[in-house]
C-alpha positions as CSV (number, residue, x, y, z in Angstrom):
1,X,0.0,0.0,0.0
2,X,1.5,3.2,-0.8
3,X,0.5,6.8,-0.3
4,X,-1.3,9.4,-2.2
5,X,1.9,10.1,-4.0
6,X,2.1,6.0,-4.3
7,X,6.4,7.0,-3.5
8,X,5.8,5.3,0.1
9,X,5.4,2.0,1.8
10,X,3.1,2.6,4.7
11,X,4.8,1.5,7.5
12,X,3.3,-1.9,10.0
13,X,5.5,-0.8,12.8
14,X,3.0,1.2,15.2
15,X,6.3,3.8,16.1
16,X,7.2,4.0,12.3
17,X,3.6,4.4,11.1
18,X,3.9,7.8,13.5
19,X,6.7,8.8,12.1
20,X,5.5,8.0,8.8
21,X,2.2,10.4,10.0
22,X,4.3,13.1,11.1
23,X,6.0,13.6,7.2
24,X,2.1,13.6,6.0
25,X,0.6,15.8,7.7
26,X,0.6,15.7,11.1
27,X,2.6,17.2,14.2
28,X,4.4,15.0,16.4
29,X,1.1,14.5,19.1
30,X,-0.9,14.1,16.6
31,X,1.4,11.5,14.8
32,X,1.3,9.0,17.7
33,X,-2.4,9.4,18.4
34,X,-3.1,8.4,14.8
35,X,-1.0,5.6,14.8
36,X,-3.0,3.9,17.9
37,X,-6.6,5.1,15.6
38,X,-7.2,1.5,15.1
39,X,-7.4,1.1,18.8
40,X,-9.9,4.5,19.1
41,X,-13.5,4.7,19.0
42,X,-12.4,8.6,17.5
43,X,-12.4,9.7,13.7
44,X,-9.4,10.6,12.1
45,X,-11.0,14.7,12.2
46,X,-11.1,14.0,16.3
47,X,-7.9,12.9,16.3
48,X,-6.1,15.5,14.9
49,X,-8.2,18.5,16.9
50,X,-6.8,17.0,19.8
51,X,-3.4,16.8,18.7
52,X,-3.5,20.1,16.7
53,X,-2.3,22.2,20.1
54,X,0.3,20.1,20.9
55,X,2.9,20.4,17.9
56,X,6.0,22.0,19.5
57,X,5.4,20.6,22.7
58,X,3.2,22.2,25.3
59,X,3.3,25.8,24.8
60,X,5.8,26.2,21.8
61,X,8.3,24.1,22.9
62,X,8.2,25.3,27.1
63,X,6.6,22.4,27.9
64,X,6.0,18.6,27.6
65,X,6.8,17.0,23.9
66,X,3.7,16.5,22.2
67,X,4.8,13.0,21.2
68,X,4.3,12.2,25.0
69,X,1.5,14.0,25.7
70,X,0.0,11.8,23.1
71,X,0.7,8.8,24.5
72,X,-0.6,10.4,28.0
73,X,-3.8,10.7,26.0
74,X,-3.8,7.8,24.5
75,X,-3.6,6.2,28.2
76,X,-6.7,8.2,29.5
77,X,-8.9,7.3,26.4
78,X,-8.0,3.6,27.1
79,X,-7.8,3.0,30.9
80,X,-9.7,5.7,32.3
81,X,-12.9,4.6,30.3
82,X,-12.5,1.5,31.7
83,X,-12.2,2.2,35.5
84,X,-8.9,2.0,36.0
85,X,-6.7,3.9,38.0
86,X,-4.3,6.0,35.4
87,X,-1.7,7.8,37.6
88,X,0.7,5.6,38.5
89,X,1.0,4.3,34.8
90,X,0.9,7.8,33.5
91,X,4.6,8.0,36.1
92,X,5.9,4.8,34.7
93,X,5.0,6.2,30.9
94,X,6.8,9.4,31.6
95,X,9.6,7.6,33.2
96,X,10.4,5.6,30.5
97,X,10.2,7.9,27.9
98,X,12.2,10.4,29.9
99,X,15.0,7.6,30.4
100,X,14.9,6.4,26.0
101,X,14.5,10.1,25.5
102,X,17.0,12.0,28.0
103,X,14.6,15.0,28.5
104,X,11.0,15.1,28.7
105,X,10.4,19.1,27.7
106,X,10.4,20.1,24.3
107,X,13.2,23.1,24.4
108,X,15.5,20.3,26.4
109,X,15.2,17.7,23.5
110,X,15.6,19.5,21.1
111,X,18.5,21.7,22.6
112,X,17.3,25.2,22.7
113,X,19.1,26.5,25.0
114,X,21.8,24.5,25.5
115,X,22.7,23.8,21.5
116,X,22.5,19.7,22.1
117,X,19.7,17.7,20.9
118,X,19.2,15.3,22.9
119,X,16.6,13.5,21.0
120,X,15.1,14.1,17.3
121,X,11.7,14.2,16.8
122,X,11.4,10.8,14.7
123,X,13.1,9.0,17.8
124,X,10.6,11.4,20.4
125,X,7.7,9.8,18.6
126,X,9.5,6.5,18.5
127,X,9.6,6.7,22.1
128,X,5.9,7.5,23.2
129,X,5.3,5.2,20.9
130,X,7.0,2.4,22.5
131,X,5.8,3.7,25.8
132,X,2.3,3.6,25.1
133,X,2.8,-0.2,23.3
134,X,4.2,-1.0,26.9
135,X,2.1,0.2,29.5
136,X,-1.4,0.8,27.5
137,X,-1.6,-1.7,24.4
138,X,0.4,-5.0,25.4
């Protein structure tokens, strides 16, 4: 299956389908949500209204990367419908991204103000992917 430029193989891999997302068309939050749509009772149009604030990072790059805000979201649509306590998973998430990551603000990753990334944006996504497949979706 290819694209709409039919250039592309569209990626099985849920963390390099998000990638794949974020070169068509979406920002990075966005990116993982839609990855994880198959998993969503949400439309594609849903999906990317939540996301759409979130490119940058929280607040322009002052906050928390919108990669793993996603996969924050991803773990309130699925556990917190379902009764279940989400706090302690949301630490472990944030944990482990932090750890695969090195940062988990936007302006740290990406070396603002210190001139070292510390993580790309592909490998961000990568991560809240792998986060989300870990403590949401195995």
């Amino acid at each position: 299956m290819s694209d709409i430029f039919g250039n592309y193989e569209i990626p099985k891999e849920k963390k390099e389908l998000a990638v794949y997302y974020r070169y068509h068309g979406c920002n990075c939050c966005q990116a993982v949500l839609f990855a994880f749509s198959d998993k969503l009772n949400l439309s594609g149009e849903q999906l990317k209204q939540m996301g759409a604030a979130f490119g940058l990072g929280m607040g322009g790059m002052e906050g928390t990367c919108g990669a793993l805000c996603a996969a924050e979201m991803l773990l309130g649509l699925k556990q917190f419908q379902q009764g279940k306590p989400v706090r302690s998973t949301a630490q472990k998430m944030h944990q482990y991204f932090t750890e695969k990551s090195g940062a988990s603000i936007c302006k740290d990753l990406k070396g603002i103000e210190t001139g070292t990334m510390l993580c790309s944006c592909d490998d961000c996504v990568r991560n809240a992917v792998e986060s989300a497949e870990k403590y949401i979706f195995n």
